[in-house]
N, CA and C of each residue as an Amber inpcrd file, in Angstrom:
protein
   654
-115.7450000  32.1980000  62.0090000-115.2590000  30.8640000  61.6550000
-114.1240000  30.9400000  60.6370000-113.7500000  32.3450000  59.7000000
-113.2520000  31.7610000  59.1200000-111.8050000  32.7180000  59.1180000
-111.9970000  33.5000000  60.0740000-111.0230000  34.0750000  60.7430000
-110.3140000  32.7660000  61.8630000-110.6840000  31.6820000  62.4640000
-110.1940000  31.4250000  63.1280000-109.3440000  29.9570000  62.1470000
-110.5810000  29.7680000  61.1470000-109.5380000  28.7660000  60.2330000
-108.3840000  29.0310000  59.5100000-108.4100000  30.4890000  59.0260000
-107.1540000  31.2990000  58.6390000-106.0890000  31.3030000  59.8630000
-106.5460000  31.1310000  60.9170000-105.3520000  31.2930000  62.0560000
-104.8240000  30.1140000  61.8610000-105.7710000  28.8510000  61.5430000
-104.7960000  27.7060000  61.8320000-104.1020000  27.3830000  60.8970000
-104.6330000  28.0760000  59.6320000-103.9620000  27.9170000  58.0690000
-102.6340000  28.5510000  58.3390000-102.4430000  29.4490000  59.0690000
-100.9110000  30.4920000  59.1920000-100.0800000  29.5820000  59.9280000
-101.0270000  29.0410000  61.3440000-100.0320000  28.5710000  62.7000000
 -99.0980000  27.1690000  62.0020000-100.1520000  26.3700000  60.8100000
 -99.8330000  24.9750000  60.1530000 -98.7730000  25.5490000  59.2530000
 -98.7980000  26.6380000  58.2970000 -97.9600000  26.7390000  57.3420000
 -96.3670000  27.2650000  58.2100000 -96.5700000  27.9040000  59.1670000
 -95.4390000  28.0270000  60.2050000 -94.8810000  26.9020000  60.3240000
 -94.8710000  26.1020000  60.5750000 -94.5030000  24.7520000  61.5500000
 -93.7700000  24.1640000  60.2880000 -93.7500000  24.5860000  59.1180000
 -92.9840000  24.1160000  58.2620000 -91.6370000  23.9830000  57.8300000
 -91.0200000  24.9950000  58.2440000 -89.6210000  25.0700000  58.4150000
 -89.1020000  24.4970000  59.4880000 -89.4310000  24.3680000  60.4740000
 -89.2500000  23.6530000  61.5610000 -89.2510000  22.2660000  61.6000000
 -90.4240000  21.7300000  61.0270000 -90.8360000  20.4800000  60.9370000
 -88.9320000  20.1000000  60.0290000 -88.8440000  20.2900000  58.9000000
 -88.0250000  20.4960000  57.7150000 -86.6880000  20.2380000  58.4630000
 -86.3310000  21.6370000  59.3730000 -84.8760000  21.3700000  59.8960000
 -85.0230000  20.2020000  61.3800000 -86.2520000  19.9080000  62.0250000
 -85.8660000  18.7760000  62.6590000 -85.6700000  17.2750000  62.0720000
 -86.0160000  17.5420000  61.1750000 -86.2140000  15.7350000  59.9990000
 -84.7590000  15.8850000  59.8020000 -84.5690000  17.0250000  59.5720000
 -82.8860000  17.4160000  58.5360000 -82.0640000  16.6930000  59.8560000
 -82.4100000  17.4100000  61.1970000 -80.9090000  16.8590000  62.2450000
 -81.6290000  15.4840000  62.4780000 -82.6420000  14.8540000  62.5130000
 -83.0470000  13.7680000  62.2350000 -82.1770000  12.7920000  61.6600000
 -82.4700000  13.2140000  60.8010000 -81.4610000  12.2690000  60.0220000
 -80.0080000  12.1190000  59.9100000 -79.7240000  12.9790000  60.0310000
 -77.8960000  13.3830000  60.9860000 -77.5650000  12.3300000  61.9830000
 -78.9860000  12.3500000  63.2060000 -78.3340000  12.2270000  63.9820000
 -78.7460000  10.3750000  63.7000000 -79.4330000  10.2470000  62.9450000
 -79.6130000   8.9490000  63.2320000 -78.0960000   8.1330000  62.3520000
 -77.5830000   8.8100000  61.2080000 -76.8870000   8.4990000  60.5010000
 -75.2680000   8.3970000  61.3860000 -75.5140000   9.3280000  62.2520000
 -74.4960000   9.4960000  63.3640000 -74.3630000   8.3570000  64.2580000
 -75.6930000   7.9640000  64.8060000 -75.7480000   6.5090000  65.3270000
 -75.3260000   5.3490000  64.6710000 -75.7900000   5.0940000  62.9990000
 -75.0110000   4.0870000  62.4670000 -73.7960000   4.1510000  62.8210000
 -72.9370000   4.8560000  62.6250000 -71.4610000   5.2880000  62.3830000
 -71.0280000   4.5840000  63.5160000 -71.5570000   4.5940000  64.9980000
 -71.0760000   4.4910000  66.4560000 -71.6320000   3.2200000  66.3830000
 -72.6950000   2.8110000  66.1570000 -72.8040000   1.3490000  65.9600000
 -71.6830000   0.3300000  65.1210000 -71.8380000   0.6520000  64.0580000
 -70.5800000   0.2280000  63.4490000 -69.3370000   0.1680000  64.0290000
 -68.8680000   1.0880000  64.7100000 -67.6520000   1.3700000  65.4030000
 -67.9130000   0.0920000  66.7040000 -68.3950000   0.5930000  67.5570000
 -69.3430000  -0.8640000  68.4660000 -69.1810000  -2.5050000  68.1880000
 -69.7450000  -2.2120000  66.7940000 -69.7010000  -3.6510000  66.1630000
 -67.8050000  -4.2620000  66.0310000 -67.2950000  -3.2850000  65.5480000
 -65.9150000  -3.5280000  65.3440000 -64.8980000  -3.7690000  66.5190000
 -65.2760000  -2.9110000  67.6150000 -65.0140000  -2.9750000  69.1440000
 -65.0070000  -4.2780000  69.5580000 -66.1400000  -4.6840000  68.7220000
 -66.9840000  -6.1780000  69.8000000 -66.2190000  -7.2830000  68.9550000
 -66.1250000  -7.4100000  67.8960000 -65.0890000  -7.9640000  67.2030000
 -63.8140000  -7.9970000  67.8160000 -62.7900000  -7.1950000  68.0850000
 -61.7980000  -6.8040000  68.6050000 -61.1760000  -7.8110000  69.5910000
 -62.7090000  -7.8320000  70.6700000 -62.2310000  -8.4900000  72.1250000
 -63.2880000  -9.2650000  72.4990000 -63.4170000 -10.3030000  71.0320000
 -63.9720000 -11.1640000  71.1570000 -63.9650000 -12.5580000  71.9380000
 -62.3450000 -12.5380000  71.6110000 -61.6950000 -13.7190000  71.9250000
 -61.3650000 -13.1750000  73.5040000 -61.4800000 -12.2700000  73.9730000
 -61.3310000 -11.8000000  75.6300000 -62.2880000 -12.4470000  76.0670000
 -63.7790000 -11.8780000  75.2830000 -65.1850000 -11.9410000  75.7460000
 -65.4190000 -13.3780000  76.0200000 -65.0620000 -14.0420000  75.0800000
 -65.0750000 -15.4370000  75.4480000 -64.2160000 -16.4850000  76.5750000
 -63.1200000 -16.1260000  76.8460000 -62.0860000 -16.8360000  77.6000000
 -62.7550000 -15.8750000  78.9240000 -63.2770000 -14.8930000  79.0370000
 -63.8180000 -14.8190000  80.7240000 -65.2210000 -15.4030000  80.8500000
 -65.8650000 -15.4300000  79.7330000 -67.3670000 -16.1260000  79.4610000
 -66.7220000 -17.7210000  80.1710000 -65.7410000 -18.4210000  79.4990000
 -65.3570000 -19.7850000  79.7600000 -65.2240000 -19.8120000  81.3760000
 -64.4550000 -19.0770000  82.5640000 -63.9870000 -19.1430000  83.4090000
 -65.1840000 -18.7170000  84.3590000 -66.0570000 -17.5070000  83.7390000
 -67.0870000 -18.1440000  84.9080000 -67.6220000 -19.3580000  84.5500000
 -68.5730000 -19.4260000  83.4080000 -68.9650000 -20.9990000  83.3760000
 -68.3990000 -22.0790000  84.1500000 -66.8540000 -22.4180000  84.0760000
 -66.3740000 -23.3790000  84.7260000 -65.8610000 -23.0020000  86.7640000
 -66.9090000 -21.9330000  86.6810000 -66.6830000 -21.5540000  88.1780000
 -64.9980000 -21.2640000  89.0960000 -64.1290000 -20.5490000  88.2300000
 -63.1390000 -20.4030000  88.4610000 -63.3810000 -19.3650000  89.9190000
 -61.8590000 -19.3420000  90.7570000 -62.0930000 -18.2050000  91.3650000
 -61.0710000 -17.0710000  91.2560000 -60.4220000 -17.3570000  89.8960000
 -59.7120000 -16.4920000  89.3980000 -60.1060000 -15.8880000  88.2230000
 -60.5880000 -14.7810000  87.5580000 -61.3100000 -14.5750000  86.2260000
 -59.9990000 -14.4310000  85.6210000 -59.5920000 -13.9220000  84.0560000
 -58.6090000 -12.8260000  83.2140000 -59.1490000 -11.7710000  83.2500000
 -58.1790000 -10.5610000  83.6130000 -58.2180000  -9.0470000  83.1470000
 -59.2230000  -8.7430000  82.0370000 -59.4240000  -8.0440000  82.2580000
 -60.2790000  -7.8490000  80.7740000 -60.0140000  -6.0990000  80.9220000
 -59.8190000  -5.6240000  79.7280000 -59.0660000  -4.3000000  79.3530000
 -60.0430000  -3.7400000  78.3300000 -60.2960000  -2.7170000  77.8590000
 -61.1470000  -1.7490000  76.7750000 -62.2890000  -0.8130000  77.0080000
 -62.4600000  -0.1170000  76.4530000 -63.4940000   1.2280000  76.3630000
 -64.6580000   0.7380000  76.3500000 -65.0700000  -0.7300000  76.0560000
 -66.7670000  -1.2620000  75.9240000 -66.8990000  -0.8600000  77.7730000
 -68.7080000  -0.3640000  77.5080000 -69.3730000  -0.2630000  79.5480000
 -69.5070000  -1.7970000  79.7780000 -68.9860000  -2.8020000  78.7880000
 -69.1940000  -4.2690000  79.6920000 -68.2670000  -4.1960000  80.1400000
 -66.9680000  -4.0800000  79.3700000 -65.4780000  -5.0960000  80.1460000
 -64.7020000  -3.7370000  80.8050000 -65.6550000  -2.8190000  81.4710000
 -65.3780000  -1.9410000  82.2310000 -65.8910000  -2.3820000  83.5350000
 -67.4570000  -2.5670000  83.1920000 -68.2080000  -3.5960000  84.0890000
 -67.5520000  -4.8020000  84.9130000 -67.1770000  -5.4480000  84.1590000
 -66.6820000  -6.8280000  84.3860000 -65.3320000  -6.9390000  85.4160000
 -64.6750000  -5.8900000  85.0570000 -63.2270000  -5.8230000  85.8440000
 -63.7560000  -5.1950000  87.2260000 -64.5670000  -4.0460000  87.0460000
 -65.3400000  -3.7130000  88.6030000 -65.7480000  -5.0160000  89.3070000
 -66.2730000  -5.6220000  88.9790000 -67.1040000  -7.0020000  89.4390000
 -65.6420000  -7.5600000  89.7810000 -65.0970000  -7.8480000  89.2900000
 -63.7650000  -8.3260000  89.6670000 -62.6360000  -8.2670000  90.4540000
 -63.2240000  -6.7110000  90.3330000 -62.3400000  -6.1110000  91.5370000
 -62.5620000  -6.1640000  92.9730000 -64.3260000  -5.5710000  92.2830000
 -65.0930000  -5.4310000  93.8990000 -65.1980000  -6.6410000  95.4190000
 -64.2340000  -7.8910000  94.8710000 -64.3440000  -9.1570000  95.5180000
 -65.8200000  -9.3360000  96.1110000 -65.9340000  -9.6480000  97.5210000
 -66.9200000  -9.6730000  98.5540000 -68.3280000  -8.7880000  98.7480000
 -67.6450000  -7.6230000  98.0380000 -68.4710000  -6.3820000  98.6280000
 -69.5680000  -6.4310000  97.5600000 -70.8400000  -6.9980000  97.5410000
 -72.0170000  -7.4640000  97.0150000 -72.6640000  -5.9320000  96.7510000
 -72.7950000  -4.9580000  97.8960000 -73.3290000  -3.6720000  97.1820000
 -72.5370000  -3.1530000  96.0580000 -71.6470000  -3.0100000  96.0870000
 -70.6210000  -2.3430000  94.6310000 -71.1310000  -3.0650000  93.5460000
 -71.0370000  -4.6630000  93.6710000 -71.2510000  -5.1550000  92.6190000
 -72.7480000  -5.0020000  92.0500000 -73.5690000  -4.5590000  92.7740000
 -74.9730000  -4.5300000  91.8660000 -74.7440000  -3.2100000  91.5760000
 -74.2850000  -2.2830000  92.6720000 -74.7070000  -1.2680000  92.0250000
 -73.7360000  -0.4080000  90.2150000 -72.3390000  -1.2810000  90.3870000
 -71.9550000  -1.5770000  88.6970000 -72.5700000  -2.2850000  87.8070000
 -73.4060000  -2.8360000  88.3890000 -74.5410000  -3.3110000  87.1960000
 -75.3720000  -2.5480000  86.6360000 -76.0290000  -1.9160000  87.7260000
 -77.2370000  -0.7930000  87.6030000 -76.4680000  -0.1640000  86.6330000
 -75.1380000   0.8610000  87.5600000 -74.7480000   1.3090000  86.5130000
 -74.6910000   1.1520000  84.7960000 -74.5120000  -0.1550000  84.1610000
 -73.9950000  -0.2180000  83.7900000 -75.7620000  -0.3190000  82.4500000
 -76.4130000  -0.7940000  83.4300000 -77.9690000  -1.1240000  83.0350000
 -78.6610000  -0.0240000  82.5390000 -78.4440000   1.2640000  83.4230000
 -78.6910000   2.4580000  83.1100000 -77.8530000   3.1590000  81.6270000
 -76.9460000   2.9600000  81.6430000 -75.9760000   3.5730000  80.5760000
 -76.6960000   2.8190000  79.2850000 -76.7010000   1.4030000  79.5420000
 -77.5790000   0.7460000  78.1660000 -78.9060000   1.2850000  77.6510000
 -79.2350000   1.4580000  79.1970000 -80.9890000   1.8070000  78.6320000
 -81.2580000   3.3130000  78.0550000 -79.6800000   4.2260000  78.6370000
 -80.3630000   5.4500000  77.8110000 -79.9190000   5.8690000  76.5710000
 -79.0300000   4.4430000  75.8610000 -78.6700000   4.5530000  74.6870000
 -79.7250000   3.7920000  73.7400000 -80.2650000   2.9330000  74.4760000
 -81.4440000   2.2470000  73.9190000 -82.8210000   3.3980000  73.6650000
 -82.8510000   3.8780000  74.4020000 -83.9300000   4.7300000  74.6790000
 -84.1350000   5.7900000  73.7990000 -82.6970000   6.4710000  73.3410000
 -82.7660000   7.1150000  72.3980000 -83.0200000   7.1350000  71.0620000
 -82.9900000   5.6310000  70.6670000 -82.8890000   5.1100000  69.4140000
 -84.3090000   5.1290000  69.1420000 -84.6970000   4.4490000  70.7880000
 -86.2370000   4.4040000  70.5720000 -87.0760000   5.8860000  69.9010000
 -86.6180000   6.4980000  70.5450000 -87.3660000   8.0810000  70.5720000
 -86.9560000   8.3210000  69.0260000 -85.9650000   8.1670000  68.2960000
 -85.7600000   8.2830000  66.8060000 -86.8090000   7.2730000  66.2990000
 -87.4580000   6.5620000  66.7390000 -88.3250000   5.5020000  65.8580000
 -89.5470000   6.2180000  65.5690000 -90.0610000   7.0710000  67.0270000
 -91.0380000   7.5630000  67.0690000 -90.9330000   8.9830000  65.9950000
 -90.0430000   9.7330000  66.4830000 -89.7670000  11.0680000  66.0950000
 -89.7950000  11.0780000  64.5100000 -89.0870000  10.1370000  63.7570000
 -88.9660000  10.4070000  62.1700000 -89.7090000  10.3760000  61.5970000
 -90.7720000   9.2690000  61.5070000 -92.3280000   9.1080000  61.3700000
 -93.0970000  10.2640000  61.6170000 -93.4740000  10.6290000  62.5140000
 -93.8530000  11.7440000  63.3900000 -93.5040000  13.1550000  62.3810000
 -92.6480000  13.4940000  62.5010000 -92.0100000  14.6460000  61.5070000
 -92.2470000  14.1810000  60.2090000 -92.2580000  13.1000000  59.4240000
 -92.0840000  13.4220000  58.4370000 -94.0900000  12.9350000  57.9430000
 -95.0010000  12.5520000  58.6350000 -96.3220000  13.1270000  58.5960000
 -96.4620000  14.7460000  58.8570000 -95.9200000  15.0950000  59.8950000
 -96.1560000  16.3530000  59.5580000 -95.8410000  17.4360000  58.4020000
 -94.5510000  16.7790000  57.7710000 -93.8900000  17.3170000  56.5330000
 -94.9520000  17.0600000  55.2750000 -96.1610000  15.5530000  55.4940000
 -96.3120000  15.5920000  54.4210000 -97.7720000  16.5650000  54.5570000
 -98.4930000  16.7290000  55.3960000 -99.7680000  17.2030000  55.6640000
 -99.4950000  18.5650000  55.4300000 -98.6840000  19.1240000  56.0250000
 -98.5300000  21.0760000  55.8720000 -98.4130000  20.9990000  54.2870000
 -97.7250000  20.6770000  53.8820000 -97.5850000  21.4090000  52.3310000
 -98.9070000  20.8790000  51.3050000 -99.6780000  20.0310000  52.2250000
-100.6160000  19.7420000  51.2300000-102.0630000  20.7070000  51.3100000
-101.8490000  21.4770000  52.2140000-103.4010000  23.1150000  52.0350000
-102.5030000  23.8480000  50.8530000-101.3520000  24.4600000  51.1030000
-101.1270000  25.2650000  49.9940000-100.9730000  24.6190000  48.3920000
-100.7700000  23.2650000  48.8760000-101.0920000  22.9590000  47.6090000
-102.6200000  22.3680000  47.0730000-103.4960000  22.4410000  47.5020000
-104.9830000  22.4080000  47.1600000-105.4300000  23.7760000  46.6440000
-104.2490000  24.9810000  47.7270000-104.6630000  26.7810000  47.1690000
-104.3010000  26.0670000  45.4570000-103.2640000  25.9080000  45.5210000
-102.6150000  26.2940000  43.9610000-103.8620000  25.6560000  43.4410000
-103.7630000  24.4110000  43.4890000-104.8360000  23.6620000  42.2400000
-106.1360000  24.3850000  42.4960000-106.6670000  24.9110000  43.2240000
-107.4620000  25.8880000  43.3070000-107.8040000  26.9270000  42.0890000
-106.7890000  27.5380000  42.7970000-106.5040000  28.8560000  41.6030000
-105.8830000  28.7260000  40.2730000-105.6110000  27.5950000  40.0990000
-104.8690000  26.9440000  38.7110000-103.3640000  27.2820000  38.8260000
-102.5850000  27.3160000  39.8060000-100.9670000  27.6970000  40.1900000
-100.5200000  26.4580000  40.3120000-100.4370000  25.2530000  39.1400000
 -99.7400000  24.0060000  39.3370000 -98.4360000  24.4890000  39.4620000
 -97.2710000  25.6150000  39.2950000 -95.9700000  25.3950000  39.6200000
 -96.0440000  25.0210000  41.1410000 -96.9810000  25.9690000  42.0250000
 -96.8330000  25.8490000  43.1550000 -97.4040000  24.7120000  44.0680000
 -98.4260000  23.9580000  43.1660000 -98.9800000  22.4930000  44.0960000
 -98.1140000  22.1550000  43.4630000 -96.8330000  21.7900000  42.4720000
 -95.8540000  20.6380000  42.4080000 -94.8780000  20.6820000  43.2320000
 -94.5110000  21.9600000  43.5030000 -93.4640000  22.1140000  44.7450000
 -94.1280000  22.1070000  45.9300000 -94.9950000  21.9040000  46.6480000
 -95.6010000  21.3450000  47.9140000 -95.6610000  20.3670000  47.7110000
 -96.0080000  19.7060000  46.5770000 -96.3490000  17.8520000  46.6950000
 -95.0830000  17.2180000  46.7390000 -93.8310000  17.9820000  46.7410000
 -92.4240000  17.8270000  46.3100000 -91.9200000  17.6170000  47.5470000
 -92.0710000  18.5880000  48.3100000 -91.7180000  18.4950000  49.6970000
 -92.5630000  17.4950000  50.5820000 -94.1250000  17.5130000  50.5390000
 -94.4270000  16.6310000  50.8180000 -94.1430000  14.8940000  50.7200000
 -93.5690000  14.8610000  49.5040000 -93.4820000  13.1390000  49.5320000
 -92.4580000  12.9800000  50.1510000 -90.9710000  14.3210000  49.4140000
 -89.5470000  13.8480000  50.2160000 -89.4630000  13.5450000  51.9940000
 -90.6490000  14.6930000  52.4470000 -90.2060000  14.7250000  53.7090000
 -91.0520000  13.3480000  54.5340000 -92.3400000  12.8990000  53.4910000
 -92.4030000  11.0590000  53.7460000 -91.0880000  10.4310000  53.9440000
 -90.7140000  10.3280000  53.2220000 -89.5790000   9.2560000  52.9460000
 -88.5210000   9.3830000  53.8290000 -88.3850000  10.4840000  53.9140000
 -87.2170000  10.7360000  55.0440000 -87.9150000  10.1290000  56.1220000
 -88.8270000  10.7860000  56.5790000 -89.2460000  10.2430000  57.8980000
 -89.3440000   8.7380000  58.3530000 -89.4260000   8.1430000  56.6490000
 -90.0400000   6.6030000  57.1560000 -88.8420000   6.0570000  57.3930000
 -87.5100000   6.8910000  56.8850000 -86.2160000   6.1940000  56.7610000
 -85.4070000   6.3320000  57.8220000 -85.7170000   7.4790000  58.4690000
 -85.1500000   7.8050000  59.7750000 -85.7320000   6.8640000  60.8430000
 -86.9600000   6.4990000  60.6800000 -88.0050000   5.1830000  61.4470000
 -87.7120000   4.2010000  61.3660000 -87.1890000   3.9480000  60.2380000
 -86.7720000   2.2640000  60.2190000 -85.4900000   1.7330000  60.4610000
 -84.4370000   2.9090000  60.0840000 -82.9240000   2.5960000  60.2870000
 -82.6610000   2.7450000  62.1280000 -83.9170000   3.7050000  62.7070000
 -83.7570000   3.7540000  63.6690000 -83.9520000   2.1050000  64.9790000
 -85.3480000   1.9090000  63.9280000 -86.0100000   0.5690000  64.8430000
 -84.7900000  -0.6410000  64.4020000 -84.3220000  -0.7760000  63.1490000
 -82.8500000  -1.5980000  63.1510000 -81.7950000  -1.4470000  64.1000000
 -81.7830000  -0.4130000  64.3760000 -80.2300000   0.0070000  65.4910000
 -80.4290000  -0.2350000  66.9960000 -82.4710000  -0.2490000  66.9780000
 -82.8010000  -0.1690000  68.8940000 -82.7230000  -2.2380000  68.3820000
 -82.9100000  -2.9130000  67.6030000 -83.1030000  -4.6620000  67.8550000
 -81.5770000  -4.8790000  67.8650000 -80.6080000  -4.1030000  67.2900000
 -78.8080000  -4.6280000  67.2420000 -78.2600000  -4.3830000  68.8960000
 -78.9110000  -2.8660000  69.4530000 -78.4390000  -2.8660000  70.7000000
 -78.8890000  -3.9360000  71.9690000 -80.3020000  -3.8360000  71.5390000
 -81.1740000  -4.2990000  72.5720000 -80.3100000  -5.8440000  72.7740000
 -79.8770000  -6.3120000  71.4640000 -79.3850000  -8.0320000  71.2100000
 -78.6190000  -8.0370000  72.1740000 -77.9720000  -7.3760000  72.3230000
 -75.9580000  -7.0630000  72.1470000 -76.6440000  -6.5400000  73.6200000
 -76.9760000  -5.4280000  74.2960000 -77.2730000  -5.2900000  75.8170000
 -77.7110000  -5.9280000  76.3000000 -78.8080000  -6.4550000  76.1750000
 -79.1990000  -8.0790000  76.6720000 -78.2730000  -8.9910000  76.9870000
 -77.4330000  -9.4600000  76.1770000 -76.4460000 -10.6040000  76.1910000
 -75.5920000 -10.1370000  77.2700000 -74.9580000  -8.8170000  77.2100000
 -73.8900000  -8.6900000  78.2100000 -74.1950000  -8.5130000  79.6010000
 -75.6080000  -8.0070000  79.8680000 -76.2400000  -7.7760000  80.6840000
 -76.6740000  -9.4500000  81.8610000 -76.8070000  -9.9920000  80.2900000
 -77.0240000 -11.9380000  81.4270000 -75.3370000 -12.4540000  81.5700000
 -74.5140000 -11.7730000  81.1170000 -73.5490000 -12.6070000  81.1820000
 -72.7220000 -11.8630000  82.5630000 -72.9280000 -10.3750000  82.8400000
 -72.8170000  -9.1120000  83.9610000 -73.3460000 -10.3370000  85.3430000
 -74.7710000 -10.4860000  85.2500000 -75.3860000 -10.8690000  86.2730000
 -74.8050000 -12.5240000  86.8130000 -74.6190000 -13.5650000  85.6470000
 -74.2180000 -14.4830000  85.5920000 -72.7750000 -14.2850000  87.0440000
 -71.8700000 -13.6550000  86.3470000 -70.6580000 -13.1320000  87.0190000
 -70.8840000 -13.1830000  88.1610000 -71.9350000 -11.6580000  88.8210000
 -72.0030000 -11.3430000  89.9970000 -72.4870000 -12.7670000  90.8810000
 -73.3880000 -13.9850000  90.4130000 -74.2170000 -14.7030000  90.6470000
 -72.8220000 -15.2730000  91.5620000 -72.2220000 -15.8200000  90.6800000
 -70.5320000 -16.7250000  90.8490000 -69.8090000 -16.3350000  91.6850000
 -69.7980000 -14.9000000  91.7560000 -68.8110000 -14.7130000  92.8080000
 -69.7790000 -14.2720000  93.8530000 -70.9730000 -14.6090000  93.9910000
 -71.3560000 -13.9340000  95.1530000 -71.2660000 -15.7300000  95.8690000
 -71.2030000 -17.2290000  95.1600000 -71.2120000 -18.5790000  95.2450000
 -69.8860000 -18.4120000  95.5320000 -68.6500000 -17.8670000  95.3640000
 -67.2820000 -18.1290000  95.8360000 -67.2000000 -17.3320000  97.4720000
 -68.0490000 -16.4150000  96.9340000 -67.8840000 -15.4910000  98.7920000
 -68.6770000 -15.8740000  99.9550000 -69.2210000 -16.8290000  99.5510000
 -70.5400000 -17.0690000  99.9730000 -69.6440000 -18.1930000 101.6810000
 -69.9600000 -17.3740000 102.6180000 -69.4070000 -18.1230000 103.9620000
 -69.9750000 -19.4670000 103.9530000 -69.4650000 -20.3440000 104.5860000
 -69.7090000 -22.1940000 105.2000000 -70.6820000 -21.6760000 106.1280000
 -71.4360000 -23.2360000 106.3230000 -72.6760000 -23.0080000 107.5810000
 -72.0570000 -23.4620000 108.5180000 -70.8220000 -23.4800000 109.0130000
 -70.3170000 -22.8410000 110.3540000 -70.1400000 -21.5930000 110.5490000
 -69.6810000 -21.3240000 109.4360000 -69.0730000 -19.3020000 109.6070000
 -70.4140000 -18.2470000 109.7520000 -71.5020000 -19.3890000 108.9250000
 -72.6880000 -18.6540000 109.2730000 -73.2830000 -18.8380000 110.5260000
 -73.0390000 -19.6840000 111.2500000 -73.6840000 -19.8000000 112.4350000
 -73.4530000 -18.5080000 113.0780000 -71.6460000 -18.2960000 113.3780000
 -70.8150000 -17.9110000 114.3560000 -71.0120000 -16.3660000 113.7290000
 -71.7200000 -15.9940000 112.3220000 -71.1360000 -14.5040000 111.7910000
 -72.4270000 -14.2470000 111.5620000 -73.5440000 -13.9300000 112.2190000
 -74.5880000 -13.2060000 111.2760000 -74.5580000 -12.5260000 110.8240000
 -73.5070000 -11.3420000 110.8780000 -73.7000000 -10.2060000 110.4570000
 -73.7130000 -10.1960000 109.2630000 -73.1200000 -11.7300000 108.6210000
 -73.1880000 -11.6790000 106.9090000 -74.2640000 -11.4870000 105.9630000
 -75.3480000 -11.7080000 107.0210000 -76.7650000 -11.5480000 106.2870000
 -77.1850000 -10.4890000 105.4850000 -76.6730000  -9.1600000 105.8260000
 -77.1210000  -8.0550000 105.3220000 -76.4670000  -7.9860000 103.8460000
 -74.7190000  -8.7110000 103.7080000 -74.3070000  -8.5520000 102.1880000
 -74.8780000  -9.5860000 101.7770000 -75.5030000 -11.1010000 102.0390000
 -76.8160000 -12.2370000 101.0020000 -78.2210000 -10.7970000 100.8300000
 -78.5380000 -10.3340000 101.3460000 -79.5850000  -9.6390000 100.9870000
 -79.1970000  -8.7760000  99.9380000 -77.6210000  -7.7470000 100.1430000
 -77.7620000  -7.3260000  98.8540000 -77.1250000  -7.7290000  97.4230000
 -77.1400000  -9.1230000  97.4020000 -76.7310000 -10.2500000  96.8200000
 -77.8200000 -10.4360000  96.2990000 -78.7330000 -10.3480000  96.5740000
 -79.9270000 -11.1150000  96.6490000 -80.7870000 -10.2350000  95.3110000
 -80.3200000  -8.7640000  95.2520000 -80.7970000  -7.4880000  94.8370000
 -79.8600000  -7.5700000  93.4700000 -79.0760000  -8.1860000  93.2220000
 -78.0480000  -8.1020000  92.0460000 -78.7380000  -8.1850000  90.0720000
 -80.3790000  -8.8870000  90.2280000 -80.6730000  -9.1910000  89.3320000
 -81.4190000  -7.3850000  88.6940000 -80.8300000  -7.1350000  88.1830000
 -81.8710000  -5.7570000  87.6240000 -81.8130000  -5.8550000  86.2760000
């Protein structure tokens, strides 16, 4: 028994450096995400007044949109949709696209919510056996420097957790919105392409692009 609790005493005190340098890019990378958020935020600022004057023109059911120009995956989105006229498969499937690209930036943020927390319990639990040895044996230099690491690598963790769960509610806002305003679009122009019930009599074949019209909401 106590050969095998010594194994787990070694395998736990291992995991410590590790634990240590993933909190460390942890926090990098989450700090890295502010940065691109911010940048995002400023983007969205930028071509605001775009965002809005094509927001206006579907609303008022135009069948002409404005250009819309920039590096955002919406008003990359949006000009596809624009382009794609008639052709109802393209247009969902630039949505998907575009649905997918959101969700695995969302997704990641998520996984930082979990992960920092996560690591930085483990940061605080390992250093706390060797520091029970010290107070043990009366070696307080060495339970103050485990309890040292232990609290910092709390804090980190809770901070990497929370700045993270702030950044997944700013995207989620902000992908959401463009995402109803994406579908809105496709909705409109699939109502401008949409044949007369004469043309439908005489054309069935149109049925197959209303079906994947029909598929546009994801």
């Amino acid at each position: 028994m106590n050969q095998i609790t010594q194994v787990f005493y070694i395998l736990s005190n291992a995991l410590l450096i590790p634990v240590m340098l993933l909190l460390l890019f942890s926090l990098i990378r989450v700090l890295t995400q502010c940065g691109r958020t911010l940048q995002e935020y400023l983007s969205r600022n930028q071509h605001r007044e775009q965002r809005q004057t094509v927001e206006l023109a579907i609303q008022q059911n135009q069948a002409e949109w404005p250009e819309t120009s920039g590096n955002e995956e919406f008003l990359r989105t949006l000009q596809q949709i624009r382009n794609a006229g008639d052709d109802l498969p393209r247009i969902a499937y630039s949505i998907s696209q575009a649905e997918m690209h959101w969700q695995c930036k969302v997704d990641l943020l998520r996984g930082m919510v979990k992960l920092g927390p996560s690591l930085g319990l483990m940061g605080t639990l390992i250093p706390l056996g060797p520091a029970l040895v010290g107070l043990a044996v009366g070696d307080i230099q060495a339970m103050s420097n485990n309890l040292v690491i232990a609290f910092s690598t709390t804090v980190l963790g809770l901070f990497v957790g929370m700045l993270s769960g702030c950044l997944v509610t700013i995207h989620k806002h902000w992908y959401q919105a463009d995402l109803s305003l994406l579908n809105f679009a496709a909705e409109r122009l699939c109502g401008l392409s949409e044949p007369s019930e004469h043309q439908q009599e005489e054309k069935s074949i149109n049925t197959p692009a209303r079906d994947a019209g029909d598929r546009i909401h994801v």
